[in-house]
N, C-alpha and C positions, 0 to 999 in steps of 0.2 A: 268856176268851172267844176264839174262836178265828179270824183275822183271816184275811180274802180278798172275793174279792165274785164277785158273780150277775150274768149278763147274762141279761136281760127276753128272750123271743124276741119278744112281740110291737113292746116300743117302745125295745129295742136300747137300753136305758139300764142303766149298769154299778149294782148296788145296792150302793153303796159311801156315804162321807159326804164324799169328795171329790170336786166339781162340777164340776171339770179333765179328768174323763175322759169327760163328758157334753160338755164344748166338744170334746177333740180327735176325738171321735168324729163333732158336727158339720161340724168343719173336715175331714175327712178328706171326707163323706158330698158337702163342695163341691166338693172339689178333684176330685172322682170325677166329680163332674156336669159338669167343664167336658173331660174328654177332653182326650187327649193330640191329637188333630185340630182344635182348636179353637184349640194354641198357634201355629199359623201362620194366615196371611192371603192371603186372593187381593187379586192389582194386573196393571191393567194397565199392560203397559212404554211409558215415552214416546219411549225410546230402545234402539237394538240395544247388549247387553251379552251379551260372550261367554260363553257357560257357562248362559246362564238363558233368552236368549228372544230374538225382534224387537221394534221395535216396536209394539204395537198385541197381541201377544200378550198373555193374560191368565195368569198365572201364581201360583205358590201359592208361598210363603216363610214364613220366621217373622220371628214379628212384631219380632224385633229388629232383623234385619236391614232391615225394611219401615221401623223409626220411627226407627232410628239411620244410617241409609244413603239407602236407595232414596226413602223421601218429601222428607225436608230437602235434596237435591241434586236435587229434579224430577223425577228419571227414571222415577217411575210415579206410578201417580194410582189412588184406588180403584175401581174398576172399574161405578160410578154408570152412568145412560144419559145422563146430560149429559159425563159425559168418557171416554165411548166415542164423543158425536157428539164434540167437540173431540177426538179422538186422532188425528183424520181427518187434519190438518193435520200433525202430527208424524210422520204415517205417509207420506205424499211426501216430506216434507224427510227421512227416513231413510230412504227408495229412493233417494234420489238421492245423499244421501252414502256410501252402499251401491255403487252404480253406478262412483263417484269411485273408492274404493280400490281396488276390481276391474280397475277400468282400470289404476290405480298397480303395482299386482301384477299383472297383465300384461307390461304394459312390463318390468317387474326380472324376469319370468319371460323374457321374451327374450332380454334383456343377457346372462343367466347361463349361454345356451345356450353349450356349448364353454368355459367361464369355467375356468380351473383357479389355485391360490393356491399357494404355496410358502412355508411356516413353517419358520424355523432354530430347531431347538431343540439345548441341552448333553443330550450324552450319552455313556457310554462308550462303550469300542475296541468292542464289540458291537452297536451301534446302540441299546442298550437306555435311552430316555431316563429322566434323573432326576426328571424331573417329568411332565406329562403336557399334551399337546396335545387340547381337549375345542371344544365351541361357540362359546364364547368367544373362544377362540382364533382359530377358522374366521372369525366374524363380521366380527372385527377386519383381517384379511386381505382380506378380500370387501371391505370396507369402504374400504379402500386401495389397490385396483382400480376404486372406483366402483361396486361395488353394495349397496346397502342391505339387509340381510338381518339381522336380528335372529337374537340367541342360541336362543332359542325354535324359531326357522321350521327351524333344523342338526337333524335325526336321526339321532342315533347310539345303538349298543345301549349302547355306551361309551366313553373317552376312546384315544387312540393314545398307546401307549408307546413305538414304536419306532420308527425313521427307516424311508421305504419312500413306497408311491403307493398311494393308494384312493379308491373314489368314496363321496363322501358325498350323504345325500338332504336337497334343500332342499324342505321343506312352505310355500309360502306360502299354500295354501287347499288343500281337498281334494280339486280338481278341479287342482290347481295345483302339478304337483311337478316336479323334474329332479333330477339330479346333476351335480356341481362335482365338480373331481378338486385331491385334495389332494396336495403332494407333501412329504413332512417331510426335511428335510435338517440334516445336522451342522452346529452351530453354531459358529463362527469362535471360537479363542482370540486373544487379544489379540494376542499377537504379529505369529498371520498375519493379523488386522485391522489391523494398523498395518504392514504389509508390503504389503497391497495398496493403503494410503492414499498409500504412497513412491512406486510404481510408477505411482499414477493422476497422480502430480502431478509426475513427471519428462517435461521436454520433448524431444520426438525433437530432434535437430542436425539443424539448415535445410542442405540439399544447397543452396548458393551459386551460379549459376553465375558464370563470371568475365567483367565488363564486356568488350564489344567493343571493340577497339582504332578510332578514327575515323581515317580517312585524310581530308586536304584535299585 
């Protein structure tokens, strides 16, 4: 006898004797009906998060992210008409914390006017450094002048190899940019670090003058 099986056009049932192809053919016929649009969720944010929204926006995510993230830590709530009227309250207190930062990055945005940093880096007779001067770098610097500027806020297309001067762009918002001028310099070998440490720490000889003779 000669083994295969028939698929019904009307009731899509394989005419086989095994009842395994009659489930995965229901399981598939579910998995169909819930759409690949169905695996995210709309929320609204109780909080401003970068990349996704403000607060009080309502926004669409999947649902992993909504039930392993966004709901257990508060920052959104599902988008009900009782906590769209309660987001009311969350939506002032995140203008104003809004407001705060803008100000904060203002102020670091004026500091920075004219700001320039100077990084020693090792590199050969060429200027050519062996390692590379990148964000991180910059921040660190900035940071040791007094200004707060995060690795992220530094744009560059890429990192500097070589000793020299260039203006780097600080993004602190998008409204929000300048440039810091960087200047990369030859790093000191030990020697002449310990040559300059002799020289900082020798005392000039005190010019004396000579006591006046007192007559009676």
């Amino acid at each position: 006898m000669k083994s295969g099986f028939r698929e019904d056009a009307t009731t899509g049932i394989h005419n086989v004797g095994d009842s395994q192809f009659i489930h995965n053919r229901v399981s598939i016929g579910r998995a169909a009906s819930i759409g690949v649009g169905n695996m995210n969720m709309k929320l609204v944010l109780r909080k401003d998060i970068d990349k996704l929204g403000f607060c009080g926006d309502v926004v669409e995510v999947s649902q992993g992210y909504a039930r392993n993230y966004l709901l257990p830590h508060h920052l959104a709530l599902e988008p009900t008409k009782a906590n769209l009227k309660k987001i009311e309250v969350d939506k002032k207190v995140a203008a104003a914390e809004r407001e705060r930062k803008r100000a904060v990055l203002v102020g670091v945005l004026e500091r920075l006017s004219g700001a320039e940093v100077t990084i020693s880096a090792a590199c050969n007779p060429e200027g050519h450094l062996y390692g590379s001067v990148g964000p991180r770098e910059i921040s660190r610097a900035l940071l040791d002048e007094g200004h707060t500027v995060q690795p992220d806020q530094i744009k560059m297309s890429q990192n500097i190899k070589e000793i020299g001067t260039l203006e780097v762009a600080v993004v602190l918002a998008d409204d929000l940019r300048t440039n810091v001028k960087v200047w990369i310099v030859r790093e000191k070998s030990a020697d002449e670090a310990e040559d300059d440490k002799d020289v900082a720490t020798e005392q000039p000889a005190s010019d004396e003058e000579p006591a006046s003779a007192t007559t009676v």
